[in-house]
N, C-alpha and C positions, 0 to 999 in steps of 0.2 A: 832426412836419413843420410848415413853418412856413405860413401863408397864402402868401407869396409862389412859397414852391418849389410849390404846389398847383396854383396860378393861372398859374405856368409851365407846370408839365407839363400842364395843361387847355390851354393856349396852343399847344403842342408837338402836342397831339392833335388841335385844330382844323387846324394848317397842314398836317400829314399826311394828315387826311379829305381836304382841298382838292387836295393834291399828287398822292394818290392815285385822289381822283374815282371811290372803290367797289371798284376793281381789288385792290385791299389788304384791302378791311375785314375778311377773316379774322386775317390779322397782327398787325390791327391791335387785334381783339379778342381775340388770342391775347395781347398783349402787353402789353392791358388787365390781363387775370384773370391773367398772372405779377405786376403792378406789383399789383394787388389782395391777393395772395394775399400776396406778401411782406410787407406793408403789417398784415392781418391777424395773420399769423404774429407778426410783431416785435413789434404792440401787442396782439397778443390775449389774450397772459397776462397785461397788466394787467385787461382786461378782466375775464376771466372768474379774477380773484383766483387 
């Protein structure tokens, strides 16, 4: 992933806290740990060889 898409979706996640003002932050930490998890998934077999 490049810096920029990173600093988008960080971008994406602040305007969401804001729009949602708390009412969401399950959602939205749900939807953290899915963007996490795939993230991990995809690059973690290089990781761990």
């Amino acid at each position: 992933m490049t810096g920029g898409a990173m600093e988008a979706f960080c971008a994406d996640i602040d305007a969401a806290k804001k729009r949602h003002a708390g009412t969401g932050g399950n959602k939205l930490l749900i939807l953290y740990l899915v963007f996490a998890a795939t993230i991990t998934t995809r690059y973690g077999k290089d990781i761990s060889g």
